[in-house]
PDB file of N, CA, C and O in Angstrom:
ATOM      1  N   UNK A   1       3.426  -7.551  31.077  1.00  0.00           N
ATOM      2  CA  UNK A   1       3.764  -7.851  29.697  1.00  0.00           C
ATOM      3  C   UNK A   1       2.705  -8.799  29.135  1.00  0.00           C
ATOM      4  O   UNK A   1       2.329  -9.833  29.687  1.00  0.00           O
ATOM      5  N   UNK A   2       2.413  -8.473  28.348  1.00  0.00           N
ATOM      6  CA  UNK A   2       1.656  -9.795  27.367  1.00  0.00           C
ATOM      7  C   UNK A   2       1.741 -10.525  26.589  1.00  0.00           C
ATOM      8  O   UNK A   2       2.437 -10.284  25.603  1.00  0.00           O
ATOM      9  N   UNK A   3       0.966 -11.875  26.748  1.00  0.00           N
ATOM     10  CA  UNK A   3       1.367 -12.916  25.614  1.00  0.00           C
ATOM     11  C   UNK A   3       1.853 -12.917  24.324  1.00  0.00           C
ATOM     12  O   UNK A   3       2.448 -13.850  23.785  1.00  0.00           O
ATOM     13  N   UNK A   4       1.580 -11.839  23.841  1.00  0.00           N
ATOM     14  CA  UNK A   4       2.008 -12.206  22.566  1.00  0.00           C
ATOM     15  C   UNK A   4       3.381 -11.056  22.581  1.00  0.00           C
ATOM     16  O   UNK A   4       4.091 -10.938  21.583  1.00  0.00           O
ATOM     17  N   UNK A   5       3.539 -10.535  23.403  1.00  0.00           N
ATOM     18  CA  UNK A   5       4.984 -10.043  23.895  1.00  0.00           C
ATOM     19  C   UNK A   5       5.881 -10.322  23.923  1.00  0.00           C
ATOM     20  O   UNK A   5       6.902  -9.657  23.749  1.00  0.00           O
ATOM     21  N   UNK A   6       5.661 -12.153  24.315  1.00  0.00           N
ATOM     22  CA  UNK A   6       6.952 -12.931  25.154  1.00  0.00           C
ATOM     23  C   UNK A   6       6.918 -13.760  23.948  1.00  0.00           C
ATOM     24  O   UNK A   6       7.674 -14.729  23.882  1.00  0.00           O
ATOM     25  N   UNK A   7       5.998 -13.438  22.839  1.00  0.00           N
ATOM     26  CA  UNK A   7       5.837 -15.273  22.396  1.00  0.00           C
ATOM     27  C   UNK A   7       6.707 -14.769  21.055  1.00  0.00           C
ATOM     28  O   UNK A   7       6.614 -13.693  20.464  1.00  0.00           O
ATOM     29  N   UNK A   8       7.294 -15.530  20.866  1.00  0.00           N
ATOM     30  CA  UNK A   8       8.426 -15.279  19.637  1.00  0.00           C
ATOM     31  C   UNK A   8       8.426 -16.609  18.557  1.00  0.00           C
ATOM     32  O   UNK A   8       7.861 -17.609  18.998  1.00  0.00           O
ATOM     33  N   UNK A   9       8.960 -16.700  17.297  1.00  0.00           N
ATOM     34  CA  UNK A   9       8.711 -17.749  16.230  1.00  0.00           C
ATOM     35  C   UNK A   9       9.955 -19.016  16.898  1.00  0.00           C
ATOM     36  O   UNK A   9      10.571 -18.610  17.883  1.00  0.00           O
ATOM     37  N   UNK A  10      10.215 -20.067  16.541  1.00  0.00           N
ATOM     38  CA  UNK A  10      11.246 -21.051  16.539  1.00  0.00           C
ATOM     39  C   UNK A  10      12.626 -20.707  16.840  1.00  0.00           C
ATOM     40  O   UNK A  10      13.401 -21.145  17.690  1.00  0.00           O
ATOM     41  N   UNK A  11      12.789 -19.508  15.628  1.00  0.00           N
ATOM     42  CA  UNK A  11      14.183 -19.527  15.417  1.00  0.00           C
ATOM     43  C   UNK A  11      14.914 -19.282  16.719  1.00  0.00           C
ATOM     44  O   UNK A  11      16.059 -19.667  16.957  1.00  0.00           O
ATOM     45  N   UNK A  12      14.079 -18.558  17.588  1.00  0.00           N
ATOM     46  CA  UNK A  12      14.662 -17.989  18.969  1.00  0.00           C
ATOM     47  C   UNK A  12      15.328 -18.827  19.979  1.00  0.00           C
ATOM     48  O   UNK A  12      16.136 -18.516  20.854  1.00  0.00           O
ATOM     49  N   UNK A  13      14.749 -20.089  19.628  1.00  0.00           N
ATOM     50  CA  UNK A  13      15.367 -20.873  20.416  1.00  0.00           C
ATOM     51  C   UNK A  13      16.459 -22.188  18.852  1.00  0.00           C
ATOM     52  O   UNK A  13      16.518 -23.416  18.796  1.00  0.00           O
ATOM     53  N   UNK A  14      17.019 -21.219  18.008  1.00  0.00           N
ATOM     54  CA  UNK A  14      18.174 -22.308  17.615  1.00  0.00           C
ATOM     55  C   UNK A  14      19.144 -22.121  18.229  1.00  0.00           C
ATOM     56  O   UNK A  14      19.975 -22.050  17.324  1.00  0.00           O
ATOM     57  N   UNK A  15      19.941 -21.914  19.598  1.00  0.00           N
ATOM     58  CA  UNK A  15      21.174 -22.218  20.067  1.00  0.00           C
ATOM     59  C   UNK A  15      20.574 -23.312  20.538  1.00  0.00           C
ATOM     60  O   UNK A  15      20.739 -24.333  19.871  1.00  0.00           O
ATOM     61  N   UNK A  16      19.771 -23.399  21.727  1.00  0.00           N
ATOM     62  CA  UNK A  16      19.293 -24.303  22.449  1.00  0.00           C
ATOM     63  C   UNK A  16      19.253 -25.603  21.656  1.00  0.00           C
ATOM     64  O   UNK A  16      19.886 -26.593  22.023  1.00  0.00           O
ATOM     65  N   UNK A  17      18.268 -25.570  20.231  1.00  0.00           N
ATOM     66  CA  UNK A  17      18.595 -26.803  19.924  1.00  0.00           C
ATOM     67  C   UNK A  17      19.669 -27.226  19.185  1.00  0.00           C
ATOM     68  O   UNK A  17      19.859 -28.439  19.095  1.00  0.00           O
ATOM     69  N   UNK A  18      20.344 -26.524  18.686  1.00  0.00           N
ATOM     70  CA  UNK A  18      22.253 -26.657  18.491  1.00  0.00           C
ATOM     71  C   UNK A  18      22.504 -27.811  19.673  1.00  0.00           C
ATOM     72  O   UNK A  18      23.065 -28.906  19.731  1.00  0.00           O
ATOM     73  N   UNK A  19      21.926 -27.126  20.385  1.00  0.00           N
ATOM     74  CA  UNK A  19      23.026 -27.997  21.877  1.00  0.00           C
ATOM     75  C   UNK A  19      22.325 -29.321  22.072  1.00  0.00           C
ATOM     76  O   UNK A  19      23.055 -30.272  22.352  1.00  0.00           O
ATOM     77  N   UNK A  20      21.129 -29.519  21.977  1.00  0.00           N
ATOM     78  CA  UNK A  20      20.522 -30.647  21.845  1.00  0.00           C
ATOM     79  C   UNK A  20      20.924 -31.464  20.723  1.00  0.00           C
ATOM     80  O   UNK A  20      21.721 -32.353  21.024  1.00  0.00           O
ATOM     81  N   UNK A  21      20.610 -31.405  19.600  1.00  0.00           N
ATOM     82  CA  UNK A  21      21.051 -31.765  18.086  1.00  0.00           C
ATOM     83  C   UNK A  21      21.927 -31.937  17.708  1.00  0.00           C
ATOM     84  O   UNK A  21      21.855 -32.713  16.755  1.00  0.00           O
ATOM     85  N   UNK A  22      23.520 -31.405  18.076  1.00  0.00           N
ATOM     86  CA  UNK A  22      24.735 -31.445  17.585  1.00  0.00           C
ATOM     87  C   UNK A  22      25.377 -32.680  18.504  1.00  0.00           C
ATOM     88  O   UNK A  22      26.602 -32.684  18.618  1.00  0.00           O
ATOM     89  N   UNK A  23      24.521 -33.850  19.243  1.00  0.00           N
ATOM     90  CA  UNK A  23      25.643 -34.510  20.109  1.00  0.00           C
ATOM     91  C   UNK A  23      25.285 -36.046  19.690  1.00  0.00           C
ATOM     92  O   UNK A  23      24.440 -36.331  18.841  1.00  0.00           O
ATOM     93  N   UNK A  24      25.772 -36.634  20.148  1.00  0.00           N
ATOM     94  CA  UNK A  24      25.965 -38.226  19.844  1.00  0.00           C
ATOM     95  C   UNK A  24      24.810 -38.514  20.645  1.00  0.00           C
ATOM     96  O   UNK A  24      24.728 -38.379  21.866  1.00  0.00           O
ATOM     97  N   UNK A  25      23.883 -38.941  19.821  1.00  0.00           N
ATOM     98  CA  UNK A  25      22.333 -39.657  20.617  1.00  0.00           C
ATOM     99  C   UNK A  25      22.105 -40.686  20.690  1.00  0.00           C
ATOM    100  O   UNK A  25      20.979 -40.991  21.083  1.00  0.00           O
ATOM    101  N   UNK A  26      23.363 -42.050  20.239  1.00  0.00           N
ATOM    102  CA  UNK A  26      23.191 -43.011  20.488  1.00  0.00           C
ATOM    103  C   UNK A  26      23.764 -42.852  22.521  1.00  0.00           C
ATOM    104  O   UNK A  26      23.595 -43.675  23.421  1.00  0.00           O
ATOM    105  N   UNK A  27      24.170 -42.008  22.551  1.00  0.00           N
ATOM    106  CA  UNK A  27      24.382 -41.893  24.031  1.00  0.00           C
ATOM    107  C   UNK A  27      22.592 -41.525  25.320  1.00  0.00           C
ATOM    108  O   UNK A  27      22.257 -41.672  26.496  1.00  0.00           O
ATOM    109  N   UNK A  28      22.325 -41.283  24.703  1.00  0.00           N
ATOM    110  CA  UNK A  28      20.871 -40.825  25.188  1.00  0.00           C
ATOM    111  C   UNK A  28      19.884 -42.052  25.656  1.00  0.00           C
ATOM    112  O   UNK A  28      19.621 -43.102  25.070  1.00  0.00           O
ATOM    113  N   UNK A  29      19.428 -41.538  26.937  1.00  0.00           N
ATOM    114  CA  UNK A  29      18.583 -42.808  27.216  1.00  0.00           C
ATOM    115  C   UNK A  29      17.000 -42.606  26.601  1.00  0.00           C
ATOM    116  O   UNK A  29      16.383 -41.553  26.758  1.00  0.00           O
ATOM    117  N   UNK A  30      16.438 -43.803  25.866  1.00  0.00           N
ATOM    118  CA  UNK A  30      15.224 -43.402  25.152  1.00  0.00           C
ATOM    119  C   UNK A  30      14.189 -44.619  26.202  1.00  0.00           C
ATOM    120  O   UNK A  30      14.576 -45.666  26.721  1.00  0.00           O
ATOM    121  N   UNK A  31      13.289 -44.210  26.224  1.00  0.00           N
ATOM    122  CA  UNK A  31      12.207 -44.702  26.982  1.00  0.00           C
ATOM    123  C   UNK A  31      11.015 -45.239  25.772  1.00  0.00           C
ATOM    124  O   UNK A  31      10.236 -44.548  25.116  1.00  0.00           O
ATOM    125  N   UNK A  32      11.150 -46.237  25.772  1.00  0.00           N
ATOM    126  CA  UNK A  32      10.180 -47.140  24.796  1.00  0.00           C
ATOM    127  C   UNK A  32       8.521 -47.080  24.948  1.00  0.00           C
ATOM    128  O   UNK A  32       8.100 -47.530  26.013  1.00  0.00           O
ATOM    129  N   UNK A  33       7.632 -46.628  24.100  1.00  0.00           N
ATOM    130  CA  UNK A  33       6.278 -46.020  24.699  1.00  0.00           C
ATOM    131  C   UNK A  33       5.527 -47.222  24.249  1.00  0.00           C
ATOM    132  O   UNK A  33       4.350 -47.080  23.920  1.00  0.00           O
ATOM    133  N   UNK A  34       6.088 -48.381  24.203  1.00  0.00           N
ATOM    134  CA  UNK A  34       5.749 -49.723  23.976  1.00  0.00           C
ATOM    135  C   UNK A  34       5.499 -50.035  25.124  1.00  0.00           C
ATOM    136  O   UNK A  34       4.321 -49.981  25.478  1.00  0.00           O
ATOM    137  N   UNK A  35       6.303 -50.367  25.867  1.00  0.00           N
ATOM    138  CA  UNK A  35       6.483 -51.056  27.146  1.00  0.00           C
ATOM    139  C   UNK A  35       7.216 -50.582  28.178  1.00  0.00           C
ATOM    140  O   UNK A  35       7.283 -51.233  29.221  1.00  0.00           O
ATOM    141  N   UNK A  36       7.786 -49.530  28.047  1.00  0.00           N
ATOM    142  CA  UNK A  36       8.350 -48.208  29.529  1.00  0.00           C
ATOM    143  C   UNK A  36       9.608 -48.512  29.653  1.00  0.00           C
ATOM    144  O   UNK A  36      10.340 -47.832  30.373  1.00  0.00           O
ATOM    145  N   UNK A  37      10.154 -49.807  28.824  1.00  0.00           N
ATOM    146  CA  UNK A  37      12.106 -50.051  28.980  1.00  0.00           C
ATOM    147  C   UNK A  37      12.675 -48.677  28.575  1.00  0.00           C
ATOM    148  O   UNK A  37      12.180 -47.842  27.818  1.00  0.00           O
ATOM    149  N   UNK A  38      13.821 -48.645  29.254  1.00  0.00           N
ATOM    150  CA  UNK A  38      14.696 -48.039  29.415  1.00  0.00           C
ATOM    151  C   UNK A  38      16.144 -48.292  28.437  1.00  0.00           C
ATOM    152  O   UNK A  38      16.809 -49.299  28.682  1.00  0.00           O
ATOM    153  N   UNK A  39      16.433 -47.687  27.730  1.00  0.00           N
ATOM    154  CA  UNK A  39      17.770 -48.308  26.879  1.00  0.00           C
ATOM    155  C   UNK A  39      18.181 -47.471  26.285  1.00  0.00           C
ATOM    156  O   UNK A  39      17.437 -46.795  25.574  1.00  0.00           O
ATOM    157  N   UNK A  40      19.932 -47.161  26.409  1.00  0.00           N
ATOM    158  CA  UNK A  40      20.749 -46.107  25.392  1.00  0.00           C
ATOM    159  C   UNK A  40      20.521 -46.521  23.702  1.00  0.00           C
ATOM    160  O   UNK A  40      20.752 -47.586  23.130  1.00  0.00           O
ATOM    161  N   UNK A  41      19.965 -45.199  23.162  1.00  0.00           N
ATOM    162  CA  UNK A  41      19.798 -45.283  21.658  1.00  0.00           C
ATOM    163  C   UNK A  41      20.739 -46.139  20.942  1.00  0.00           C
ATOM    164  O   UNK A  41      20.506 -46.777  19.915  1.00  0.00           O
ATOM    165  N   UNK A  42      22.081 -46.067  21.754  1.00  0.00           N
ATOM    166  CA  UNK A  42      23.107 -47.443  20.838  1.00  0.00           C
ATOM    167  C   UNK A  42      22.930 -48.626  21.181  1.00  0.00           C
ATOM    168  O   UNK A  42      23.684 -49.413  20.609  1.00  0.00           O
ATOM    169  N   UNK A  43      21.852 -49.295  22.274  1.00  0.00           N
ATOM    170  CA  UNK A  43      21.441 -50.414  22.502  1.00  0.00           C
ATOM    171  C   UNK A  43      20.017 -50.895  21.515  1.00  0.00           C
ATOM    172  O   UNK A  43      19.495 -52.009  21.458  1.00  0.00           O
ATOM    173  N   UNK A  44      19.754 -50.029  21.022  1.00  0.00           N
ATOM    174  CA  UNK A  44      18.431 -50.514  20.163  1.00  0.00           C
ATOM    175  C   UNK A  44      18.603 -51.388  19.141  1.00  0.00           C
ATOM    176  O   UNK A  44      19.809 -51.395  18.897  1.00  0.00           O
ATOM    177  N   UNK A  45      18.040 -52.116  18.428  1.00  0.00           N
ATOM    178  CA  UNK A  45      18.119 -52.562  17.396  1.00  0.00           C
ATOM    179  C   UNK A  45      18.132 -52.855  16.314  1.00  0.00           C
ATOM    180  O   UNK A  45      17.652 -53.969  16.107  1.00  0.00           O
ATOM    181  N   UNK A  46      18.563 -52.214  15.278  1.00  0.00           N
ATOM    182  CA  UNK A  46      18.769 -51.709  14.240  1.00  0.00           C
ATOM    183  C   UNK A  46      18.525 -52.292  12.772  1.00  0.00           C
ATOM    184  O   UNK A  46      19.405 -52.914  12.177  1.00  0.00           O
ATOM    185  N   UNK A  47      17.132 -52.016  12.181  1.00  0.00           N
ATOM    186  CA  UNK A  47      17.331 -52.790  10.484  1.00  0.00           C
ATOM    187  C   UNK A  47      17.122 -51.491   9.533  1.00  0.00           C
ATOM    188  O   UNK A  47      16.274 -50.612   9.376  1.00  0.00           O
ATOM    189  N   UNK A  48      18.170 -51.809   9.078  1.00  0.00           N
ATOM    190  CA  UNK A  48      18.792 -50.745   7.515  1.00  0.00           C
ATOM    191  C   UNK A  48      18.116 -51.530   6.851  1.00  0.00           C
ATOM    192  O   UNK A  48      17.899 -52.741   6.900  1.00  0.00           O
ATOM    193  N   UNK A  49      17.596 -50.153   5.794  1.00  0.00           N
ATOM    194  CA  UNK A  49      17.547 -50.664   4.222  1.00  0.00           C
ATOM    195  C   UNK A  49      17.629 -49.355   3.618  1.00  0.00           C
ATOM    196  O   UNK A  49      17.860 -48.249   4.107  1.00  0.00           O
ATOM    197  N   UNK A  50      17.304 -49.868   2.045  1.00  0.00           N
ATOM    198  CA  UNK A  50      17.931 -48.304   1.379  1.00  0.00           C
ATOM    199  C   UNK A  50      16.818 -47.241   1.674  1.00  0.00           C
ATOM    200  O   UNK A  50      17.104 -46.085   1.364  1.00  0.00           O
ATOM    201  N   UNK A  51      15.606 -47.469   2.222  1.00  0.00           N
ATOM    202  CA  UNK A  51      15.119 -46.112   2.329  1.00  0.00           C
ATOM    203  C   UNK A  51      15.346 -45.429   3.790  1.00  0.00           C
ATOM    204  O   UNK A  51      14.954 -44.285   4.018  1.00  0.00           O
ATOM    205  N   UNK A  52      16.141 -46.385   4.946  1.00  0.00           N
ATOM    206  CA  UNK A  52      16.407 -45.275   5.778  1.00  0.00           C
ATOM    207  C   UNK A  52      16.807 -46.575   7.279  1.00  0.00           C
ATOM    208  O   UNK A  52      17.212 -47.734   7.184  1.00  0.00           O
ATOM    209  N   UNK A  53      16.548 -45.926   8.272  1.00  0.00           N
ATOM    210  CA  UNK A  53      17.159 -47.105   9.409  1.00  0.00           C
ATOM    211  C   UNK A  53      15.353 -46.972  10.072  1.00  0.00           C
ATOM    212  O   UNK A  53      14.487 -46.137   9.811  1.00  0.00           O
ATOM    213  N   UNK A  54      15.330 -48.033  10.881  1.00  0.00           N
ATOM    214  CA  UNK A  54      14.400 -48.400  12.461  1.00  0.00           C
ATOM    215  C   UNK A  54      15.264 -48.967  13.567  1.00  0.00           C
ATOM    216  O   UNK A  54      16.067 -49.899  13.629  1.00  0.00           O
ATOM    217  N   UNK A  55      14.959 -48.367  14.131  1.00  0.00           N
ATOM    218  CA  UNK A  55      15.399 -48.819  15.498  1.00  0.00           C
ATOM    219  C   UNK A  55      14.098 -49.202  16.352  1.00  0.00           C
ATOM    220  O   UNK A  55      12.993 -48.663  16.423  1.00  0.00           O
ATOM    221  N   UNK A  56      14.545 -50.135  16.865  1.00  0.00           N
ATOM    222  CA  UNK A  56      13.020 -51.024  17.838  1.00  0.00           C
ATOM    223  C   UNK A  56      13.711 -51.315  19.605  1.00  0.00           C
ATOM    224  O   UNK A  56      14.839 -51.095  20.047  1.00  0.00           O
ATOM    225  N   UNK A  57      12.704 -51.778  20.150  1.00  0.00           N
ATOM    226  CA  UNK A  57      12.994 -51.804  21.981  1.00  0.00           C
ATOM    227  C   UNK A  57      13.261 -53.366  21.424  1.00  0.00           C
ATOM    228  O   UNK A  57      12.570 -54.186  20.820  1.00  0.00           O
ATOM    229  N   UNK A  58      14.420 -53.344  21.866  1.00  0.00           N
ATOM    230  CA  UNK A  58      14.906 -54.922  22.150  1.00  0.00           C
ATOM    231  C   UNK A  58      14.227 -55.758  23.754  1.00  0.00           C
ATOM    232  O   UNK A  58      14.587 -56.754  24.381  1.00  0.00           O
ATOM    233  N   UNK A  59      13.388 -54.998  23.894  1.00  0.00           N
ATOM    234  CA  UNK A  59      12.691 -55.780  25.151  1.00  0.00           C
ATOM    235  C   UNK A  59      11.153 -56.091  24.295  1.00  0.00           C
ATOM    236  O   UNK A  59      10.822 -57.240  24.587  1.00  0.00           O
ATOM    237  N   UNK A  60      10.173 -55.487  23.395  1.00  0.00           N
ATOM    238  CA  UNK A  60       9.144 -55.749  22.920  1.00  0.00           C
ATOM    239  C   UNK A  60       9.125 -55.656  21.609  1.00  0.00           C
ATOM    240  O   UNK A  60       8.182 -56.202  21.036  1.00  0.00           O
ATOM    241  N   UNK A  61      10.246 -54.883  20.724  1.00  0.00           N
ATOM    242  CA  UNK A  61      10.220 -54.901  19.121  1.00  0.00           C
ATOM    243  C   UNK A  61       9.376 -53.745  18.661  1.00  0.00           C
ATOM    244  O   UNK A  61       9.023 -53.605  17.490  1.00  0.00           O
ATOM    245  N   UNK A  62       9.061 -52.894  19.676  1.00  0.00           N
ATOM    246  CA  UNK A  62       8.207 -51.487  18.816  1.00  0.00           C
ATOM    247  C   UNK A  62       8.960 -51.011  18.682  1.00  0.00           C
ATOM    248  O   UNK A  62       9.933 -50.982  19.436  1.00  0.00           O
ATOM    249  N   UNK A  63       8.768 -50.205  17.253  1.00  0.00           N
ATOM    250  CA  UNK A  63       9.610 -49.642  16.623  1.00  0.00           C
ATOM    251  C   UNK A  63       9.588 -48.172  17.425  1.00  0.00           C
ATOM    252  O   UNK A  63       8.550 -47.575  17.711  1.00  0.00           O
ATOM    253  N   UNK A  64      11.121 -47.649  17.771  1.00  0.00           N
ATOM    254  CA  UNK A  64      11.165 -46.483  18.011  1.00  0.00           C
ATOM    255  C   UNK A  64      11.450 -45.126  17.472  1.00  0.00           C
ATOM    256  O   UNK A  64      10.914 -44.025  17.593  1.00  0.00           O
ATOM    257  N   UNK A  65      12.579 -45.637  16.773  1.00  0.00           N
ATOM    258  CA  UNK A  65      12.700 -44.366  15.865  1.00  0.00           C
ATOM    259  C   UNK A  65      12.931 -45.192  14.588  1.00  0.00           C
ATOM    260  O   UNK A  65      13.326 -46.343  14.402  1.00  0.00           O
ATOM    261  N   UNK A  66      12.405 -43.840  13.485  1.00  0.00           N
ATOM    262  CA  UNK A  66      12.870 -43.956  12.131  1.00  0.00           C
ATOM    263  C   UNK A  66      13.535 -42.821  11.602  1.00  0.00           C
ATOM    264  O   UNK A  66      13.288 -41.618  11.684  1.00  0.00           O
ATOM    265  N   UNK A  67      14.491 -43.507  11.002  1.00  0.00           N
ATOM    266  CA  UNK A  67      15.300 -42.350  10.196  1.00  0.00           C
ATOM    267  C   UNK A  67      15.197 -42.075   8.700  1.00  0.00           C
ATOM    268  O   UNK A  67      15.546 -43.118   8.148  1.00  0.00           O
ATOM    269  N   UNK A  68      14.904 -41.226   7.854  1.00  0.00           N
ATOM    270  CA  UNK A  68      14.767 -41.308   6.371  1.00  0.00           C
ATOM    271  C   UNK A  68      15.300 -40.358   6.118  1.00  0.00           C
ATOM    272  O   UNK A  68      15.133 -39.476   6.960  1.00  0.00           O
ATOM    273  N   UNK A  69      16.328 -39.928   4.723  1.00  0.00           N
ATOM    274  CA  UNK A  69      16.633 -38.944   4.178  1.00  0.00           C
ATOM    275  C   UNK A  69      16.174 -39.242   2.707  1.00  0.00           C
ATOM    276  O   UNK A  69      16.315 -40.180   1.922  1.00  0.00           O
ATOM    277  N   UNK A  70      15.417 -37.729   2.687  1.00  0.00           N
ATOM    278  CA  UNK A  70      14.533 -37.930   1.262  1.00  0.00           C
ATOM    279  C   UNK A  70      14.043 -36.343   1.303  1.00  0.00           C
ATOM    280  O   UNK A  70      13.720 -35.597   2.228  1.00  0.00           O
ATOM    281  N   UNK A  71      14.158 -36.147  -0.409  1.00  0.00           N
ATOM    282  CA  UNK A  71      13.995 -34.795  -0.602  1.00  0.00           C
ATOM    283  C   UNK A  71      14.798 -33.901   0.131  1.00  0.00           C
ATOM    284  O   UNK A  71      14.107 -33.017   0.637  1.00  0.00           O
ATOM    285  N   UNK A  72      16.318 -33.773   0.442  1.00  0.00           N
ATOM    286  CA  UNK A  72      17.060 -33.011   0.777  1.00  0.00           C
ATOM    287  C   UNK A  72      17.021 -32.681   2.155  1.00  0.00           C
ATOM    288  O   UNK A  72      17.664 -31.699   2.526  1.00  0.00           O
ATOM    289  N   UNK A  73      16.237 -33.480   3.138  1.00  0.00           N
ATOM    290  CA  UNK A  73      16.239 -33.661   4.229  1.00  0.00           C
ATOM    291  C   UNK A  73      16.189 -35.055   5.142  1.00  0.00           C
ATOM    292  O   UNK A  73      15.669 -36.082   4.707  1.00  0.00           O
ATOM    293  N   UNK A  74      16.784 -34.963   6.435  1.00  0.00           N
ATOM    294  CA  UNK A  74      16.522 -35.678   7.488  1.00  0.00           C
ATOM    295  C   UNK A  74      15.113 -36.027   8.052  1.00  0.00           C
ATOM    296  O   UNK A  74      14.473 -35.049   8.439  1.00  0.00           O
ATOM    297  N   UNK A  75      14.529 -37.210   8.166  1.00  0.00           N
ATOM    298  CA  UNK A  75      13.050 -37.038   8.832  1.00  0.00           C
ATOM    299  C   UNK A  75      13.076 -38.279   9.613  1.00  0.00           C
ATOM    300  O   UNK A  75      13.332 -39.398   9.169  1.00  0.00           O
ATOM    301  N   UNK A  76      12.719 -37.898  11.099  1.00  0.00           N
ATOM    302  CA  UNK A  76      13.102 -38.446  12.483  1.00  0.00           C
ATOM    303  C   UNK A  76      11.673 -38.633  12.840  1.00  0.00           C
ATOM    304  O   UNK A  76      10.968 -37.725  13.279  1.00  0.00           O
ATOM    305  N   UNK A  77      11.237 -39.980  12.611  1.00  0.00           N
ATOM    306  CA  UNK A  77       9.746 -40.037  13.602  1.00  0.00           C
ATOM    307  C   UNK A  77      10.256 -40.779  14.554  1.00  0.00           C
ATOM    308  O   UNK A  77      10.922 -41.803  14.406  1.00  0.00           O
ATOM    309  N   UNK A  78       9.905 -40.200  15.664  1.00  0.00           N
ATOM    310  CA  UNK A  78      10.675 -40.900  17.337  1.00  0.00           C
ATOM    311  C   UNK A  78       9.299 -40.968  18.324  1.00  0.00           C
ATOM    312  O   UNK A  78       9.222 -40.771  19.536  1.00  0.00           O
ATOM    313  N   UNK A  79       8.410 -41.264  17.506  1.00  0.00           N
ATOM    314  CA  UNK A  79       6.324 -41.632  18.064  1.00  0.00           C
ATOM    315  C   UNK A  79       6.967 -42.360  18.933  1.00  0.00           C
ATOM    316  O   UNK A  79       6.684 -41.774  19.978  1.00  0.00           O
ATOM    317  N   UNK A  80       7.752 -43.383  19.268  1.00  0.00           N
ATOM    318  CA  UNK A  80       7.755 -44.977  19.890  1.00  0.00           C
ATOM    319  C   UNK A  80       8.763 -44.380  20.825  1.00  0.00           C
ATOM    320  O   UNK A  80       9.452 -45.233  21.384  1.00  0.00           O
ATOM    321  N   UNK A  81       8.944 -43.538  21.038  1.00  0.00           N
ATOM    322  CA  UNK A  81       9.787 -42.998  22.312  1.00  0.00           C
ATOM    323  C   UNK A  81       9.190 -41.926  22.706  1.00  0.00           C
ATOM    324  O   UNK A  81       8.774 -40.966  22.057  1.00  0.00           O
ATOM    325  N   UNK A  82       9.172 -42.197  24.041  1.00  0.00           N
ATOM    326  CA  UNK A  82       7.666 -41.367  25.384  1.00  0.00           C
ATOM    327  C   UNK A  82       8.653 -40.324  25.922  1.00  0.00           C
ATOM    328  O   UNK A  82       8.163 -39.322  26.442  1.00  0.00           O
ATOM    329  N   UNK A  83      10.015 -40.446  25.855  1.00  0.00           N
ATOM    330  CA  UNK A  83      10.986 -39.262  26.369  1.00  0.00           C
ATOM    331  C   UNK A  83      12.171 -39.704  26.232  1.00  0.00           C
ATOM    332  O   UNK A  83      12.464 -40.875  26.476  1.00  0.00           O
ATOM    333  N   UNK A  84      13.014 -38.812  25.819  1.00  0.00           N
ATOM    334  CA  UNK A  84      14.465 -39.445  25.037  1.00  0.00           C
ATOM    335  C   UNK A  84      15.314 -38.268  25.767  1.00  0.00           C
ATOM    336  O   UNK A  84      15.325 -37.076  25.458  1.00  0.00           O
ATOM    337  N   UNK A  85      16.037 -38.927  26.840  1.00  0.00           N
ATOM    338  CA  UNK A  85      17.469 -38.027  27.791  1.00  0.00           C
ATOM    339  C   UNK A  85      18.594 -37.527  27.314  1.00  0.00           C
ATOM    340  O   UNK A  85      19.633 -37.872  27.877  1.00  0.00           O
ATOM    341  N   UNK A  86      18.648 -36.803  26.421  1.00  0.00           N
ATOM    342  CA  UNK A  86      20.431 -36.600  25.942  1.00  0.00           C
ATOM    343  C   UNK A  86      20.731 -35.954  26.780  1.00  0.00           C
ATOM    344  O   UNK A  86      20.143 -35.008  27.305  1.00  0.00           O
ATOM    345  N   UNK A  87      22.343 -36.726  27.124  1.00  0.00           N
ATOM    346  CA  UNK A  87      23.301 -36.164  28.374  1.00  0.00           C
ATOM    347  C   UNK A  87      23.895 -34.807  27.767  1.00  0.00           C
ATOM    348  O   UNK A  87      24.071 -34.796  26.549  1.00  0.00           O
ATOM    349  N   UNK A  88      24.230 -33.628  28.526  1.00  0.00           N
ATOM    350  CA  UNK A  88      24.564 -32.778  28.393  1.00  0.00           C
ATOM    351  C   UNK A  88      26.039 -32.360  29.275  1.00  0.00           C
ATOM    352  O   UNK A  88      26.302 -32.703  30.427  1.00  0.00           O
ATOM    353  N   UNK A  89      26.647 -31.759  28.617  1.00  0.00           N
ATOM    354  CA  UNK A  89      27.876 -31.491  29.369  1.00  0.00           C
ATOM    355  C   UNK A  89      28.033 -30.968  30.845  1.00  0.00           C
ATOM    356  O   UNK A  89      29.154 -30.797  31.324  1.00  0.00           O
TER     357      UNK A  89
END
């Protein structure tokens, strides 16, 4: 078979990320690409304002994720996390 056989657009894999995406990620362990700590997304530290949240490594203060909703969407920069574990059933 050949590459461009097997290779299919995004959509092919939306169950998969259903199952990723649809769960509580403050449960998830995120790995800080600051400094390599280890900490559940509901342990981070959190400053709101009206354009959206940050969350930072409460061991060094890099920011890990940002959250913004703008223009009719969600936008998740998670740069400051090197690998983020969501538990799965």
């Amino acid at each position: 078979m050949q590459t461009e056989e097997m290779r299919l657009d995004g959509n092919a894999v939306a169950g998969s990320l259903l199952d990723v995406f649809a769960v509580d990620v403050t449960a998830a362990l995120a790995t800080c690409a600051g400094c390599g700590a280890e900490r559940l997304v509901g342990a981070l530290l959190e400053y709101g304002h009206g354009m959206g949240v940050v969350l930072r490594c409460p061991g060094c203060d890099a920011v890990m994720l940002r959250v913004v909703r703008a223009g009719g969407s969600v936008r998740v920069d998670a740069s400051g996390v090197s690998l983020l574990a969501i538990p799965s059933d």
